[in-house]
C-alpha positions, 0 to 999 in steps of 0.5 A: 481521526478518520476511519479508526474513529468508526470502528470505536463508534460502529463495532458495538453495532454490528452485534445488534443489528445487520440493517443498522450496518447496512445502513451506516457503511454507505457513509463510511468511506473504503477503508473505514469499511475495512476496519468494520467486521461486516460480512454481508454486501451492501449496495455500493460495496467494493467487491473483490471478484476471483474468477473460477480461472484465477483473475481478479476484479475489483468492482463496485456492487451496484444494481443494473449495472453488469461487468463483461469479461472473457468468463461471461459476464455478472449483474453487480446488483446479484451480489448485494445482499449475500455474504463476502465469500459467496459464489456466482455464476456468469451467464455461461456458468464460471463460478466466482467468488465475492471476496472483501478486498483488503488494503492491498488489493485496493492499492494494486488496482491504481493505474500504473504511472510510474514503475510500482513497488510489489507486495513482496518488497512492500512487506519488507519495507514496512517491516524494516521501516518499524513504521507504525501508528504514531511515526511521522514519515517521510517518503521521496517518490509519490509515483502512483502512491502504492506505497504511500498509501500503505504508509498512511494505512499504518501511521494512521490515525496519530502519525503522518507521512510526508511524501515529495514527488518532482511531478504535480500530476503524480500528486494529484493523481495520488490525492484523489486514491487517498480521498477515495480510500479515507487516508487523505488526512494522513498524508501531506504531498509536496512538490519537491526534491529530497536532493534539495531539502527535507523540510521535517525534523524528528521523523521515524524514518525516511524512505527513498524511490528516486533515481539519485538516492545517495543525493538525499542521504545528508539531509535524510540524516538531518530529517531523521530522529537519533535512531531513526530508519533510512530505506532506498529502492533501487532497480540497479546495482549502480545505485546501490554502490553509490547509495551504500557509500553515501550511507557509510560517508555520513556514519549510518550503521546497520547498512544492507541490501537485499533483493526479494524473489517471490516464486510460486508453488504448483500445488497438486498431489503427486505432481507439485512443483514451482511455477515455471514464471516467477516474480525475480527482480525487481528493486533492491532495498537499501536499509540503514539506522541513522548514527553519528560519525566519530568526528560529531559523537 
């Protein structure tokens, strides 16, 4: 059961004592300690830190050890101890503050293997798909894991998610963030195409990242519960036609595509205005709800 058995058996504690906390996270892996409402730094904690020039390092709290940068640099050991939202000084005197990572900043920090889903389209994604604790799913295209990754972060602890990729080395790759975050038992990776076959029944939903998506709709159809969610991202309008088409050929209903621009707001008194770089394309998402044609009602 994971991390969601902690927060049962560790939450009591965390109103009695501090050390007893302490003492417990160094055993509990980094999403188990995501799940406990610690507020204190304990040695070995992952450590979200925003510099006074707005860029994020995600690093380990460990003593002796300094993290360099542009800013100056820190000791990893001065922020054992202090609360999540403390601020430290680099040697030249840039403020930072020691923030608790979330999920999401976990998973953004995997290297790059493959093109990534971003949080604007993961939020849309995960809202569209229903998927929740209890669902299994089925994912086509492990790439670096983000997504797959926040799929197991919501099926968990009853549900499952079945996630193929064409590349051992991408799986492999996956398996280990997925060890270190506490979400390996959630997730069965395979080696193999979702244009071939799709060995599960009954599943919540299936969501695609291949090049071919409309190739996997028949057997996504076939995968999928009465009712159940199909999602395709795609980063070209050619992939889209061929995937709605493939969709309407096979009876689906509910079929959408939407693209998601993200812009940022420059927020200063009297001079407020959008950020002049924004976040525009990057995929378009394909929506539908399995149904039947009027030739197998």
């Amino acid at each position: 059961m994971g991390f969601y058995k902690h927060c049962s058996r560790i939450r009591p504690e965390i109103r009695i004592s501090k050390v007893r906390i302490s003492k417990v996270s160094k055993r509990l892996s980094l999403v188990e300690n995501l799940c406990l409402d610690m507020s204190e730094i304990g040695e070995g904690d992952e450590v979200l830190f925003i510099t006074q020039k707005g860029k994020r390092y995600l690093l380990k709290a460990v003593r002796g050890k300094r993290f360099h940068s542009s800013e100056g640099y820190i000791d990893l050991g001065r922020v054992i101890g202090l609360r999540y939202g403390s601020r430290v000084r680099t040697n030249i005197g840039s403020v930072w503050v020691a923030a608790k990572p979330t999920i999401l900043d976990h998973v953004l920090s995997f290297p790059r293997v493959t093109q990534i889903i971003y949080p604007k389209d993961l939020g849309y994604i995960i809202l569209m798909s229903g998927v929740r604790c209890g669902n299994i799913v089925v994912e086509g295209g492990t790439g670096a894991g983000i997504l797959t990754t926040m799929l197991a972060y919501y099926v968990a602890p009853s549900g499952r998610v079945y996630s193929y990729d064409v590349k051992q080395e991408h799986l492999e790759l996956v398996a280990r963030h997925l060890e270190r975050l506490g979400l390996r038992e959630y997730v069965e990776l395979k080696h193999g195409d979702l244009t071939k076959s799709i060995d599960e029944e009954e599943v919540d939903a299936v969501i695609l990242d291949i090049p071919t998506p409309w190739l996997a709709v028949a057997n996504a159809k076939k995968a999928l519960r009465d009712g159940g969610v199909f999602i395709s991202i795609s980063p070209t309008m050619e992939q889209i036609v061929e995937t709605v088409e493939g969709l309407r050929e096979e009876g689906f209903t509910d079929i959408s595509c939407v693209e998601i621009l993200l812009r940022r707001m420059r927020v200063r008194r009297g001079m407020t205005r959008p950020e002049h770089q924004m976040h525009a394309h990057t995929s378009y998402i394909v929506t539908a709800r399995k149904a039947y044609r009027e030739d197998e009602s």
